[in-house]
Structure formats: structure tokens, C-alpha cells
Backbone as XML, in Angstrom:
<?xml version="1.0"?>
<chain id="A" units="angstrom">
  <residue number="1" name="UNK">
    <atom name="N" x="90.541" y="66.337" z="92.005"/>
    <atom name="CA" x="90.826" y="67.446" z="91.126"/>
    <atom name="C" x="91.741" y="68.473" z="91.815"/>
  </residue>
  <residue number="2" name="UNK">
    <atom name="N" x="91.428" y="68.830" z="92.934"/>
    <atom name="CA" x="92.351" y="69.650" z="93.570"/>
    <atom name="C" x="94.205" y="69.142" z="93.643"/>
  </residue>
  <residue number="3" name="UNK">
    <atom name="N" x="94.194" y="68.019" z="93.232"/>
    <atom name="CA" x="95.583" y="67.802" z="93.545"/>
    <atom name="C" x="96.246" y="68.049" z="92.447"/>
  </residue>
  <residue number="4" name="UNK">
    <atom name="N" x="95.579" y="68.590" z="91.196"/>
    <atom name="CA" x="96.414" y="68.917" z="90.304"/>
    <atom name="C" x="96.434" y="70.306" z="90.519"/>
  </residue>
  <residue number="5" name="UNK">
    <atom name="N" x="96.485" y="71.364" z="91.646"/>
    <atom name="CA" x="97.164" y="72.646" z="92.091"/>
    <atom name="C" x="98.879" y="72.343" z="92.053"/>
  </residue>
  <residue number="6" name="UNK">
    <atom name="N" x="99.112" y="71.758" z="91.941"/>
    <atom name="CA" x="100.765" y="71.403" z="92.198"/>
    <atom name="C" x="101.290" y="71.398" z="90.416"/>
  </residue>
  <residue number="7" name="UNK">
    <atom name="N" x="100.575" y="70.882" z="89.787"/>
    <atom name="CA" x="101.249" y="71.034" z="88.360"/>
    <atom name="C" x="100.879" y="72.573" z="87.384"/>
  </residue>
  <residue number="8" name="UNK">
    <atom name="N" x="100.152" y="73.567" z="88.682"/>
    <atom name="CA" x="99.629" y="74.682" z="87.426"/>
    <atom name="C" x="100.510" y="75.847" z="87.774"/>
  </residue>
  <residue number="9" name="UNK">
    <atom name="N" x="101.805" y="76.116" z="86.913"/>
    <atom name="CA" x="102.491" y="77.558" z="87.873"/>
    <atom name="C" x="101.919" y="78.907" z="87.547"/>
  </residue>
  <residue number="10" name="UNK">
    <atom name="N" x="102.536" y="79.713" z="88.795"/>
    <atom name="CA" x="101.671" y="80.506" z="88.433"/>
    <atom name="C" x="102.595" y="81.868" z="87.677"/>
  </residue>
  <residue number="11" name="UNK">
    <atom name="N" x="101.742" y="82.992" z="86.742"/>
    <atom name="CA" x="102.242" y="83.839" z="86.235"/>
    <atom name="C" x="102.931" y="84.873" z="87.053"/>
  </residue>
  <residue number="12" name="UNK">
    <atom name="N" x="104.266" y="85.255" z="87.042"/>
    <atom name="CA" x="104.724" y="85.967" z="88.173"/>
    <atom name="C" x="104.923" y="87.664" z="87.102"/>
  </residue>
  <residue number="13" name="UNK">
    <atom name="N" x="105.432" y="87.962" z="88.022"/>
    <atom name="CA" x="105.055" y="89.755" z="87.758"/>
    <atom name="C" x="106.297" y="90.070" z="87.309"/>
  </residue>
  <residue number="14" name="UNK">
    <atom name="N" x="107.371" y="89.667" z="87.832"/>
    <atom name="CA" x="108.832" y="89.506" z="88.763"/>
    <atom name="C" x="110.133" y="88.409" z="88.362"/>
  </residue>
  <residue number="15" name="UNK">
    <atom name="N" x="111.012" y="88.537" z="87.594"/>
    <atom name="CA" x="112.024" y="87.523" z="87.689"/>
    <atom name="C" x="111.876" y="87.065" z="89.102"/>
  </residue>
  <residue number="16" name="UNK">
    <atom name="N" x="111.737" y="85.430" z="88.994"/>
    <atom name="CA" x="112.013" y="85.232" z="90.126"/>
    <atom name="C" x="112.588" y="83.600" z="89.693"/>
  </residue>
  <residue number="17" name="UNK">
    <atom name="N" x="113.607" y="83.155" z="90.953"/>
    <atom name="CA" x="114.812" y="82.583" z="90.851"/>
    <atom name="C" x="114.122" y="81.085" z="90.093"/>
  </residue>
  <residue number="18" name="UNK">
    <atom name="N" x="113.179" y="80.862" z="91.101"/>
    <atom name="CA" x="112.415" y="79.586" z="90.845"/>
    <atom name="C" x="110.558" y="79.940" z="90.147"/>
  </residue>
  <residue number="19" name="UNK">
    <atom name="N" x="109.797" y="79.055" z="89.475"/>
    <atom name="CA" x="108.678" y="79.168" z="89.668"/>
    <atom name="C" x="107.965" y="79.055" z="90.519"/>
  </residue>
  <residue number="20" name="UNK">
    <atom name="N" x="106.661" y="79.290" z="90.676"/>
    <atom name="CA" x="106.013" y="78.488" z="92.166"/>
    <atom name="C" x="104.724" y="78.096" z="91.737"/>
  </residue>
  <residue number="21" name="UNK">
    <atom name="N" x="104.134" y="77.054" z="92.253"/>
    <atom name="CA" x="102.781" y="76.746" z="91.367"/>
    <atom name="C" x="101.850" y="77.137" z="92.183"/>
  </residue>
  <residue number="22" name="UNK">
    <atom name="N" x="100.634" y="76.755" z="91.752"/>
    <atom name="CA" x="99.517" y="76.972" z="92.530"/>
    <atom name="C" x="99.218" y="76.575" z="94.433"/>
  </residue>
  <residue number="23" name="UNK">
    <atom name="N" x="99.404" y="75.133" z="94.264"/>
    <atom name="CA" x="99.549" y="74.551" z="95.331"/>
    <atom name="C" x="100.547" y="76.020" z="96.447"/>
  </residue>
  <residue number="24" name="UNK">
    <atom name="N" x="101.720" y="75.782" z="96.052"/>
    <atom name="CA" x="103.048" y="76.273" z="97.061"/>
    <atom name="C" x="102.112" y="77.721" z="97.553"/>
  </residue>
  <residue number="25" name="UNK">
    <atom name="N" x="101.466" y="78.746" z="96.096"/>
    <atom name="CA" x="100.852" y="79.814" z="96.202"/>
    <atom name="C" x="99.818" y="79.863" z="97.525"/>
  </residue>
  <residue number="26" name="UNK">
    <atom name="N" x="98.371" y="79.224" z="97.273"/>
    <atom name="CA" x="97.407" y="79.039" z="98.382"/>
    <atom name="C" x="98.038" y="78.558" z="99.713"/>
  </residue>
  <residue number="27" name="UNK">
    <atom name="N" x="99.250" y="77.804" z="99.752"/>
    <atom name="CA" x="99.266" y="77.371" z="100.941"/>
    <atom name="C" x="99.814" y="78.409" z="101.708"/>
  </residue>
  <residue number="28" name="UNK">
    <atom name="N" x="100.843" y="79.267" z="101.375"/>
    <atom name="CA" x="101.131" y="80.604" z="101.597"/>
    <atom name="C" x="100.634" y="81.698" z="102.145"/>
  </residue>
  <residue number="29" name="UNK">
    <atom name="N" x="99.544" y="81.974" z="101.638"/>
    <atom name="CA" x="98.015" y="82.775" z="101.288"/>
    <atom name="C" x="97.679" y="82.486" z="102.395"/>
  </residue>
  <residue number="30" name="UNK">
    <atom name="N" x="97.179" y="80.913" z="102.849"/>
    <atom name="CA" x="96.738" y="80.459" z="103.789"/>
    <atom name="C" x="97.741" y="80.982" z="105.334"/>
  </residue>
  <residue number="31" name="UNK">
    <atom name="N" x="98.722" y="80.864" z="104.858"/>
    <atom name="CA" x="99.789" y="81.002" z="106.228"/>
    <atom name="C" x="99.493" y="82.312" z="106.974"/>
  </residue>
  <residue number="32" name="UNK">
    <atom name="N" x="99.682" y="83.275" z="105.929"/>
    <atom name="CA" x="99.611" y="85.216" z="106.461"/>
    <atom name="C" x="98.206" y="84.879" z="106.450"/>
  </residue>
  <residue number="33" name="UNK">
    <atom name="N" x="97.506" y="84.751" z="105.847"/>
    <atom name="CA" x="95.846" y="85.126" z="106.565"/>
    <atom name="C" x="95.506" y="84.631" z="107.606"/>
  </residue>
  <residue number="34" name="UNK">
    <atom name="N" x="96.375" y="83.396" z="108.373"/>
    <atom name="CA" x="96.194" y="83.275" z="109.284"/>
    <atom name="C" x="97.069" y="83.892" z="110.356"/>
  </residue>
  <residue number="35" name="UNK">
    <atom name="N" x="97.446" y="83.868" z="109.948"/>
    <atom name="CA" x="98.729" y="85.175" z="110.934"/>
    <atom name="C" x="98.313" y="86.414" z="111.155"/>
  </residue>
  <residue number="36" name="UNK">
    <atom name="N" x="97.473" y="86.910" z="110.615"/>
    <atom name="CA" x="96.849" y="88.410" z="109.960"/>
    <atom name="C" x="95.783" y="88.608" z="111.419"/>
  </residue>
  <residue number="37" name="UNK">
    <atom name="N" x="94.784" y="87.230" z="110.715"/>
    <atom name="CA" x="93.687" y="86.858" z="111.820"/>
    <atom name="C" x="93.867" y="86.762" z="113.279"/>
  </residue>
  <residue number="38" name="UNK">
    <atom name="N" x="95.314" y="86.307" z="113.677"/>
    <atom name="CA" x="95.709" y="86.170" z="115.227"/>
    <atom name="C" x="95.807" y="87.652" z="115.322"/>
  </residue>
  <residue number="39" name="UNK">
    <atom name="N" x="96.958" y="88.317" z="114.823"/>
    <atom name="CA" x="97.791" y="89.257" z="115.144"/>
    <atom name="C" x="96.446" y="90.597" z="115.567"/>
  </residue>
  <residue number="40" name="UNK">
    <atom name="N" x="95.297" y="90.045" z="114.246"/>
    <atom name="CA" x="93.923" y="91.268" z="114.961"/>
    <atom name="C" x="93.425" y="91.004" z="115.608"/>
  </residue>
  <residue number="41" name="UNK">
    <atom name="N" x="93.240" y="89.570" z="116.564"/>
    <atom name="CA" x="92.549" y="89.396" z="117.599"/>
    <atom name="C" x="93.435" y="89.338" z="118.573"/>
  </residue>
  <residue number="42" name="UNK">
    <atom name="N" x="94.273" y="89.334" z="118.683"/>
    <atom name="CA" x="95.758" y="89.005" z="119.797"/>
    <atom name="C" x="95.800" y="90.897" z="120.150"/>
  </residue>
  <residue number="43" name="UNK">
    <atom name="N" x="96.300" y="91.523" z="119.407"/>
    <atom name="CA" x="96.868" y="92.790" z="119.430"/>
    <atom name="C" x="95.915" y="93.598" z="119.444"/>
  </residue>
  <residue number="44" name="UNK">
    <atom name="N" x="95.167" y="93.712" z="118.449"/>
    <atom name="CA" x="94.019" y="95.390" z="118.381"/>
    <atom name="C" x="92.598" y="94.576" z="118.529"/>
  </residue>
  <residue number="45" name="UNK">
    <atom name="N" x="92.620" y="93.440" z="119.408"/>
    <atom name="CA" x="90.812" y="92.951" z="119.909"/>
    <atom name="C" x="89.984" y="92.668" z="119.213"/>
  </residue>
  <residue number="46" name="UNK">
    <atom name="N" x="90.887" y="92.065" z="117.828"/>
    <atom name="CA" x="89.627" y="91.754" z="116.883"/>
    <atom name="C" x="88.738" y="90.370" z="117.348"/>
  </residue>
  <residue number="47" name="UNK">
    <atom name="N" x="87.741" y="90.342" z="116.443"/>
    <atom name="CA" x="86.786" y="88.862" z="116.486"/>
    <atom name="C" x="86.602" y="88.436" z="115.157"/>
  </residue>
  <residue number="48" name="UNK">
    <atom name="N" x="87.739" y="88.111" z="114.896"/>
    <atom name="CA" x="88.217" y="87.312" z="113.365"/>
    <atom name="C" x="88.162" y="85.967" z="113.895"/>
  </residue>
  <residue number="49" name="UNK">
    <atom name="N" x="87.901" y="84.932" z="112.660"/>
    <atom name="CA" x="87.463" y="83.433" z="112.989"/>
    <atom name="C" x="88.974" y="83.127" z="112.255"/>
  </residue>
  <residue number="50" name="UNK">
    <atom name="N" x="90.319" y="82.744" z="112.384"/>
    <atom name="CA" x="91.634" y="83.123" z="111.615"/>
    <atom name="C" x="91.394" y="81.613" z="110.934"/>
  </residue>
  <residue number="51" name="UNK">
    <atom name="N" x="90.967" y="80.838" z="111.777"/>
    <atom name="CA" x="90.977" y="79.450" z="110.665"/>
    <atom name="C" x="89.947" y="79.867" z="109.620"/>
  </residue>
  <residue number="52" name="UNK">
    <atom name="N" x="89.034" y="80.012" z="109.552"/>
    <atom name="CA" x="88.435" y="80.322" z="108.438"/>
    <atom name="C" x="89.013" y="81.084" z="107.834"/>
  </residue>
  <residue number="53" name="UNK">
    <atom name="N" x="89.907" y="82.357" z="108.054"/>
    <atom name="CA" x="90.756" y="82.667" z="106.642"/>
    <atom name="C" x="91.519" y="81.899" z="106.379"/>
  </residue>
  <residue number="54" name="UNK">
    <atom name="N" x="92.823" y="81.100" z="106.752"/>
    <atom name="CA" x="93.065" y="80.207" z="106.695"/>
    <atom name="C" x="92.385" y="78.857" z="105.294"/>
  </residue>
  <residue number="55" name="UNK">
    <atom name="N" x="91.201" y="78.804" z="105.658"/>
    <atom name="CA" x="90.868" y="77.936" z="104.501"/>
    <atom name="C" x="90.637" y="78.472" z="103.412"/>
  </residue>
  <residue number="56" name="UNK">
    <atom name="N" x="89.611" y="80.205" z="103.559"/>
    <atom name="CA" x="89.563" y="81.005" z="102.676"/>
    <atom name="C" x="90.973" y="81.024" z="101.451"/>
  </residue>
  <residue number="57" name="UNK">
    <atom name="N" x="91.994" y="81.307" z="102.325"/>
    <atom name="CA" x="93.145" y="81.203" z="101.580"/>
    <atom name="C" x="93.580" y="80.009" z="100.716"/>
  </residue>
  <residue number="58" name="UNK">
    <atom name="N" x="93.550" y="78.622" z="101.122"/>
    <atom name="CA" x="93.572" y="77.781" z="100.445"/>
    <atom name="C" x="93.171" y="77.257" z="99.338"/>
  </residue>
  <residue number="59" name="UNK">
    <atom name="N" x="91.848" y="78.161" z="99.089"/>
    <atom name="CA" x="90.852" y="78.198" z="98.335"/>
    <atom name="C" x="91.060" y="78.853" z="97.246"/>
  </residue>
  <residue number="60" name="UNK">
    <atom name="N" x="91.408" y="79.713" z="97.484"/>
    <atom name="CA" x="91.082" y="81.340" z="97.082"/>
    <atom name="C" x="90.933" y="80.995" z="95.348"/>
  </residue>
  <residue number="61" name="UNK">
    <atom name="N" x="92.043" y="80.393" z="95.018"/>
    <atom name="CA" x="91.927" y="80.380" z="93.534"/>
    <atom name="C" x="92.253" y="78.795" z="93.148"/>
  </residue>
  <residue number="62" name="UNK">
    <atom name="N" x="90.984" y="78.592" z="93.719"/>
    <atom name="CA" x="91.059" y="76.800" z="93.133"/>
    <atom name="C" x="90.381" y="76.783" z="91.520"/>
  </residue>
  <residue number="63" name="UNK">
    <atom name="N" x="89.495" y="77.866" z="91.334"/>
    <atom name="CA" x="89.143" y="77.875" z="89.962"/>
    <atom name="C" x="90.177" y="77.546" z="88.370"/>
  </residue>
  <residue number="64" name="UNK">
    <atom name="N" x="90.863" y="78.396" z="89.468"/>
    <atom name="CA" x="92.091" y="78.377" z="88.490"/>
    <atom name="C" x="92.770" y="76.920" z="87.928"/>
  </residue>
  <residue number="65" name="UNK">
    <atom name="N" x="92.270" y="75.678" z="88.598"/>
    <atom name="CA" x="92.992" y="74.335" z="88.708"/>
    <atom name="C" x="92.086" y="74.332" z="87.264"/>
  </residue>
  <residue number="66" name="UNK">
    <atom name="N" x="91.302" y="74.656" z="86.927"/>
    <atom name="CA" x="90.085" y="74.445" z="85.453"/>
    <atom name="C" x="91.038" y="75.484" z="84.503"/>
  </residue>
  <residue number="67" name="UNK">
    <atom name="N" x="91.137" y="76.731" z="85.128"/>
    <atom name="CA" x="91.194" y="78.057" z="83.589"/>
    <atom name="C" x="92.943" y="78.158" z="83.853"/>
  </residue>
  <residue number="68" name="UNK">
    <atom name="N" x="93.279" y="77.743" z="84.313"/>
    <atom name="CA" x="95.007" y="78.223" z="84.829"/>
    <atom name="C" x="95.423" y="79.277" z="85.430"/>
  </residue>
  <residue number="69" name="UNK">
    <atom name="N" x="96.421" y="79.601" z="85.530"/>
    <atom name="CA" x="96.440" y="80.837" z="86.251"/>
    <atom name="C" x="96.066" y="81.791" z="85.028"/>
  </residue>
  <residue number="70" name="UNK">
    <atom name="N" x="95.606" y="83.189" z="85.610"/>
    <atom name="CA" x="95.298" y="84.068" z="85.184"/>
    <atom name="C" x="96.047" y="85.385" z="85.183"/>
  </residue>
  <residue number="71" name="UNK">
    <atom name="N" x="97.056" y="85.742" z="84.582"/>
    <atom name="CA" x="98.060" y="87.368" z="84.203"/>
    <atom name="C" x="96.886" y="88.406" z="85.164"/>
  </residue>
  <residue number="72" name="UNK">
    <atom name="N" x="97.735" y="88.943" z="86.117"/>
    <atom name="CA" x="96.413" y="90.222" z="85.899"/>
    <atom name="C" x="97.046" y="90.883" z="85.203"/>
  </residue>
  <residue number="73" name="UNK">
    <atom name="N" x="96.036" y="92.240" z="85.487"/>
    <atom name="CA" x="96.177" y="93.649" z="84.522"/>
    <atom name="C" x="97.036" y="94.571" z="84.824"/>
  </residue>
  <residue number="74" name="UNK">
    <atom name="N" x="97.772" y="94.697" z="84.470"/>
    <atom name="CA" x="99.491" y="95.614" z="84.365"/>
    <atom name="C" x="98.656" y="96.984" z="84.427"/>
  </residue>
  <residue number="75" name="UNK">
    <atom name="N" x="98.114" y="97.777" z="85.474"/>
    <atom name="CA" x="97.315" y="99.233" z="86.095"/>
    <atom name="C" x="98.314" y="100.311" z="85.027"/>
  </residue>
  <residue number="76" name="UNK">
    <atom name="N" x="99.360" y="100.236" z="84.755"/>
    <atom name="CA" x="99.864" y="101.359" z="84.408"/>
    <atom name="C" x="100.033" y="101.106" z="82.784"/>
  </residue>
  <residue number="77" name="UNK">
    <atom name="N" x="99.638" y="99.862" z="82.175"/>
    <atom name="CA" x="99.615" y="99.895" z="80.629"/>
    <atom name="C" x="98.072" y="100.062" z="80.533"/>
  </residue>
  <residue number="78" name="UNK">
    <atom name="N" x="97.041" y="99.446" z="81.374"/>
    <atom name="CA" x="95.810" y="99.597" z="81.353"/>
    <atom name="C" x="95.250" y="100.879" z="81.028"/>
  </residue>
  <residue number="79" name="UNK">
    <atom name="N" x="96.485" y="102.114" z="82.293"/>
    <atom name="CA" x="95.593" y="103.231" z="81.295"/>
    <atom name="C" x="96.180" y="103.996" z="80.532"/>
  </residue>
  <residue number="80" name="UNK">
    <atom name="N" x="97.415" y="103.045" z="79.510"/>
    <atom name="CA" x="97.927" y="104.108" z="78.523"/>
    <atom name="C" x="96.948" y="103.896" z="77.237"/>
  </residue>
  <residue number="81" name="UNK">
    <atom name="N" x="95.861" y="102.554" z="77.143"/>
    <atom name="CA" x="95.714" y="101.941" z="76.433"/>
    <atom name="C" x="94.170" y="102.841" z="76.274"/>
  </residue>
</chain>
């Protein structure tokens, strides 16, 4: 089931040149959270586990492979409404 992350794109905010789907999204996600995780234990002494964000990220919105992606909520029509 997870391998259909590659056919679900996702809703962008933003003209942007190309789409990007789910898959391209998490793996991304995955990249900076793990980068995030070194850079606080490398630099300011954290005790972050970075592979586990790392998978966290991969994860993050596998639900979505069931409901699709999900629009969020546009904050500044939210509270004209």
C-alpha cells in the first residue's frame, strides 16, 4: 500500500513549475529532519535520536495514501469567515 505514495500529488499553496507527489514530499521531510537532528546534536549538544526523525518524516502523512492529500486552512480567509 505504501507504494502508491508516488501516484497521490500533493495540494500546493504556490504556482509551482512541476507537481510533486507524496512519495518525493516525505522523502524530503525525511532529509531536513534529519539534518535538523545532526545540526542539534553536532552544534548546540542536543540528544536527538535524528534517524528516528528521519523515519518520523517518512511517515508523517502516510494516511494520506487512503484520504489524499489534504488543502490546509488558508489562516487569513479562516478568520474573515
Amino acid at each position: 500500500m505504501l507504494s502508491r505514495m508516488k501516484y497521490i500529488n500533493r495540494w500546493g499553496l504556490m504556482q509551482n513549475t512541476r507537481h510533486e507527489n507524496l512519495c518525493e514530499h516525505s522523502l524530503e521531510v525525511a532529509f531536513i529532519a534529519h539534518a535538523l537532528g545532526i545540526i542539534n546534536n553536532e552544534i548546540y549538544g542536543g540528544n536527538i535520536n535524528a534517524e528516528r526523525l528521519a523515519i518520523l518524516g517518512m511517515y508523517h502523512d502516510v494516511t494520506e495514501i487512503i484520504t489524499g492529500d489534504l488543502p490546509t486552512v488558508n489562516s487569513s480567509a479562516h478568520a474573515q469567515s
